[in-house]
C-alpha positions, 0 to 999 in steps of 0.5 A: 216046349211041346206044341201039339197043334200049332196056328199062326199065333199060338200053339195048344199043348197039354195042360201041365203043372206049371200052368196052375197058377194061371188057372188058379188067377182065372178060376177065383176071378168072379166075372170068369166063374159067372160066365164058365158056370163055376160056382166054387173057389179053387186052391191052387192045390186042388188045380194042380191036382186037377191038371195031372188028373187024366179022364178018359172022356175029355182032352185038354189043352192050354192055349199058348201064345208062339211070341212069348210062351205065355199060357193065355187060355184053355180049349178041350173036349169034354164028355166025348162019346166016341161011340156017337161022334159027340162031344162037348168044346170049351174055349176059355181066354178070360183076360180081356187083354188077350180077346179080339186079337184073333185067337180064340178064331185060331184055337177054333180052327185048330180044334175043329179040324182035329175033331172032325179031322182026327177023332172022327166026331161028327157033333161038337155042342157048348152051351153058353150063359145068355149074359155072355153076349159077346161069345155068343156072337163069337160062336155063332160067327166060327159056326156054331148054330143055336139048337135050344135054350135051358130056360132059366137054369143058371143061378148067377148074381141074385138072378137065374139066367138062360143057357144057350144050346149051340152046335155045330156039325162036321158037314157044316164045319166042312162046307164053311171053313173049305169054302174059307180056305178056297177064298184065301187061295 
């Protein structure tokens, strides 16, 4: 198995076909779509396409687990602006199973140092529906600042909802996780 960038506990690889029936489970589960912002159901024929379709401003990976080969999760860079350093991260391990065991802290560190480290990105932002609490909190404690709300800009369940603007730059993804790691040693 292809292992691009490897962690403790999983390993992130290119997405490839026989992932979709993951991503065809996950994208048709209804609290998922709420809180990643997709609004249609997908067939398991328009995600398998989705997978072998390659853009030229996004990178993308599914999230493994090292134990069991287990497809867990998705992360990747979209719309990327090389030009400016820019781009946008996504980190999805939606099966409440596989939350707060430490992974998605291990897809983080691996993705951020390729980022800053190897594509040479300056600014990585995401944006979050403010009903998804708990990733908020994840995001803000892995480094991400809050820069703006997109007030009342998500349609979801009868009601509009906030988007919550968050980045994080390389000097403070530089000064956090070197201090990190100074304090393990």
């Amino acid at each position: 198995m292809t292992k691009f960038l490897e962690h403790k506990d999983i390993y992130l690889r290119p997405q490839q076909e026989e992932d979709a029936a993951f991503f065809y489970t996950w994208n048709n589960d209804a609290l998922t779509r709420g809180k990643i912002g997709e609004k249609r159901s997908k067939s398991l024929l328009q995600i398998q396409q989705s997978l072998n379709k390659q853009r030229s401003d996004s990178i993308w990976f599914s999230v493994v687990k090292k134990d069991s080969d287990e497809v867990i999760g998705e992360t990747g860079f979209l719309r990327m602006d090389p030009d400016n350093g820019c781009s946008d991260f996504s980190i999805i391990l939606p099966d409440a199973a596989q939350q707060h065991k430490g992974y998605g802290k291990q897809v983080v560190e691996l993705m951020f140092a390729y980022a800053f480290g190897y594509l040479h990105l300056h600014r990585l932002a995401i944006g979050v529906v403010d009903f998804n609490t708990e990733a908020l909190q994840f995001y803000k404690r892995v480094g991400f600042q809050q820069e703006g709300i997109y007030e009342e800009s998500y349609y979801y369940d009868f009601k509009y909802h906030d988007f919550i603007m968050m980045r994080i730059l390389k000097q403070e993804y530089l000064r956090l996780y070197q201090a990190e790691s100074k304090s393990r040693t």
